[in-house]
C-alpha positions as CSV (number, residue, x, y, z in Angstrom):
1,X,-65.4,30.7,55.0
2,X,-63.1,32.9,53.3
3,X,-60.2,31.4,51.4
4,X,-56.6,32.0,53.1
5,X,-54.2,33.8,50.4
6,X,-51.5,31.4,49.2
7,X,-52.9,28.6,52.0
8,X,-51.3,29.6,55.1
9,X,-52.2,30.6,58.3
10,X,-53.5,34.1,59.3
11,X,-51.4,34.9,61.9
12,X,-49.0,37.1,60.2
13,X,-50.7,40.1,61.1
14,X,-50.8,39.3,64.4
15,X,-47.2,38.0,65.1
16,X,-46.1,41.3,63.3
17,X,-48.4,43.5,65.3
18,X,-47.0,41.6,68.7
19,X,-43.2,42.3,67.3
20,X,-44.0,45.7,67.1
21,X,-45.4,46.6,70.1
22,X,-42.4,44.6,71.6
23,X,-40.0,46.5,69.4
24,X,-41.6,49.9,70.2
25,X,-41.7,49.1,74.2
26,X,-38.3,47.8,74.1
27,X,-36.9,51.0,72.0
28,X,-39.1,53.2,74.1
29,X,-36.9,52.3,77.2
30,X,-33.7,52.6,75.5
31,X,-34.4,55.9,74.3
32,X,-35.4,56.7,77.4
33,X,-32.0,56.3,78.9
34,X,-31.0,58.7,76.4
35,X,-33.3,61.6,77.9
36,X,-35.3,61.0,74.6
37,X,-38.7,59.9,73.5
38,X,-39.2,57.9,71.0
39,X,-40.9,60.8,69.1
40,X,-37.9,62.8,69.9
41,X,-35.3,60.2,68.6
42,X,-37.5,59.7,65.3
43,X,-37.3,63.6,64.5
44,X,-33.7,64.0,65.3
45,X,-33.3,61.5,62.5
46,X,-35.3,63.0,59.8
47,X,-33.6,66.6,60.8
48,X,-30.5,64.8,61.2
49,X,-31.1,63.0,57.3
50,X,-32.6,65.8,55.5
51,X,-31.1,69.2,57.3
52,X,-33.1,72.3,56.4
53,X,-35.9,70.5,56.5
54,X,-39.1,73.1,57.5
55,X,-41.5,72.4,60.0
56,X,-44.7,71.3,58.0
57,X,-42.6,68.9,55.9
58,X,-41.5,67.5,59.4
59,X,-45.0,67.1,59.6
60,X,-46.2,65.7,56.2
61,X,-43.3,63.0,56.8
62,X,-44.7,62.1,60.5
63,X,-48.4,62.0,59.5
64,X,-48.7,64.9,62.1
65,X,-50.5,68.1,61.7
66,X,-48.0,70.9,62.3
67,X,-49.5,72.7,65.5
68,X,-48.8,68.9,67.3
69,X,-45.1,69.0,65.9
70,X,-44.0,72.7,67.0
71,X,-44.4,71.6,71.0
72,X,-42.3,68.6,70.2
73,X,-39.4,71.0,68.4
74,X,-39.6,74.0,70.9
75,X,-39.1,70.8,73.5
76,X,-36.0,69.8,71.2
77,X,-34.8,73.3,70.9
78,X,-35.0,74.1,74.7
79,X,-32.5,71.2,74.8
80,X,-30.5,72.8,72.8
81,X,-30.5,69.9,70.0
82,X,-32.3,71.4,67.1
83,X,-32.9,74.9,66.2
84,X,-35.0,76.8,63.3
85,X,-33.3,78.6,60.9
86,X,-35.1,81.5,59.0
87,X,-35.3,80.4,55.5
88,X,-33.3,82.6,52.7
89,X,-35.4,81.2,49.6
90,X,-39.1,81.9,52.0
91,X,-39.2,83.8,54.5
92,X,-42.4,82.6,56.0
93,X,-41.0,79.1,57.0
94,X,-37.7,77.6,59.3
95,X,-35.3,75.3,58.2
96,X,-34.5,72.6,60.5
97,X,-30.8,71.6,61.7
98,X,-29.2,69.7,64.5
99,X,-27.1,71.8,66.7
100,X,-23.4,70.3,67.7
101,X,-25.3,68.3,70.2
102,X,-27.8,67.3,68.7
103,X,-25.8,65.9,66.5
104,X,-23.8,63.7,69.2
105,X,-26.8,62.6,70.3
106,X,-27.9,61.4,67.1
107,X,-24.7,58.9,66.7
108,X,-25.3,57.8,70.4
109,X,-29.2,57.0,68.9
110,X,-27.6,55.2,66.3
111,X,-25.7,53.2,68.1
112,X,-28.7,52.3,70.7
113,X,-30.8,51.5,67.8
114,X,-28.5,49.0,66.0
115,X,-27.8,47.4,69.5
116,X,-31.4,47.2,69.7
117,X,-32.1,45.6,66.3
118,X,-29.3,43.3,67.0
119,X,-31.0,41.7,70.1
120,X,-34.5,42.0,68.5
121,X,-33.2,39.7,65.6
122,X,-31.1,38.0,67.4
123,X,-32.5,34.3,66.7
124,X,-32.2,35.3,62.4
125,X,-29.4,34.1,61.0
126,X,-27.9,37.2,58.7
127,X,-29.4,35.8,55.8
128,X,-32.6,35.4,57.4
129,X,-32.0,38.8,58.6
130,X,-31.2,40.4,55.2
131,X,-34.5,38.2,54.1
132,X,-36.9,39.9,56.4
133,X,-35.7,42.9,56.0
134,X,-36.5,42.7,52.2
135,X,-40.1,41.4,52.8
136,X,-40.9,43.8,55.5
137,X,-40.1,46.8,53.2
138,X,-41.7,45.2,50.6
139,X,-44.7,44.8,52.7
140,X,-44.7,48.4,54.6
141,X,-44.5,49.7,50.4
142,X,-46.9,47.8,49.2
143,X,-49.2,49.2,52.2
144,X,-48.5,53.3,51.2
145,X,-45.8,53.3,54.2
146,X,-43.0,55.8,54.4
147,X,-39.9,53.7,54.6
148,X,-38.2,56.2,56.7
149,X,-41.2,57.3,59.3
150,X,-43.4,56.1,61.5
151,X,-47.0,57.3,61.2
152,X,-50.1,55.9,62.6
153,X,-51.2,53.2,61.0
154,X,-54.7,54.1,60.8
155,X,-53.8,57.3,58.8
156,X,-51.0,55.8,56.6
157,X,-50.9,58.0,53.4
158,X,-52.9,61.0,55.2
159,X,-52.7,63.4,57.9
160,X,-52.7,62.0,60.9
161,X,-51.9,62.6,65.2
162,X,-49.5,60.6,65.6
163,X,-45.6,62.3,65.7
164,X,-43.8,58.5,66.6
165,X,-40.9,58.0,64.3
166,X,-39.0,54.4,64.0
167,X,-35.7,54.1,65.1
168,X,-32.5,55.0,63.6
């Protein structure tokens, strides 16, 4: 029998794969309120945090190859909340930016997300809170994650299919 790191119980794992999927189902209907997906509110984020971004960055930073990201931004742009902008330094790629609306949307996203973490941590005190927070980056770091994207686990650190960014 294998010996358990620093004595304690194996169910970390676990309890942290159960919060997710609760998290994710939970931010999945919210978003959903919002006419969003949560793939949809992830790269509205990213766009909305690092404008100009181009599309196969987008990609690299979702763990997406770029053919799956381009129906998600022609979706995006239909709406009218992102559009591509020819880039001046190469012409070959678009820059990403958030249209006036998008934009809005983005700070009703915010607002829906920290309304969600709120209720998700509700039972932490805000040290506790603050405490978690700390460890689970530490963790997700220590593991190759991208603090500020969701990518599929199973291709953390690689190109993956998976285009579902965290919250806000």
């Amino acid at each position: 029998m294998a010996t358990k790191p620093h004595g304690r119980s194996r169910r970390t794992a676990f309890l942290l794969s159960q919060l997710g999927s609760l998290s994710a189902s939970r931010f999945a209907e919210r978003t959903k309120e919002l006419g969003l997906t949560p793939s949809d509110a992830g790269t509205l984020r990213l766009i909305g945090r690092n404008p100009g971004l181009s599309q196969r960055v987008l990609a690299d930073r979702l763990g997406a190859v770029p053919s799956r990201v381009v129906p998600l931004l022609d979706s995006l742009e239909t709406r009218g909340l992102v559009e591509r902008v020819r880039s001046r330094a190469d012409r070959r790629n678009h820059e990403l930016h958030l249209t006036a609306d998008g934009q809005e949307l983005l700070i009703k996203l915010r607002t829906v997300a920290e309304d969600h973490e709120d209720q998700l941590t509700a039972p932490l005190t805000a040290a506790e809170c603050e405490e978690l927070a700390r460890l689970l980056a530490l963790l997700a770091s220590g593991n190759g994650l991208d603090l500020e994207s969701h990518r599929d686990a199973t291709t953390a650190g690689r190109r993956g299919t998976s285009a579902t960014p965290p919250p806000t």
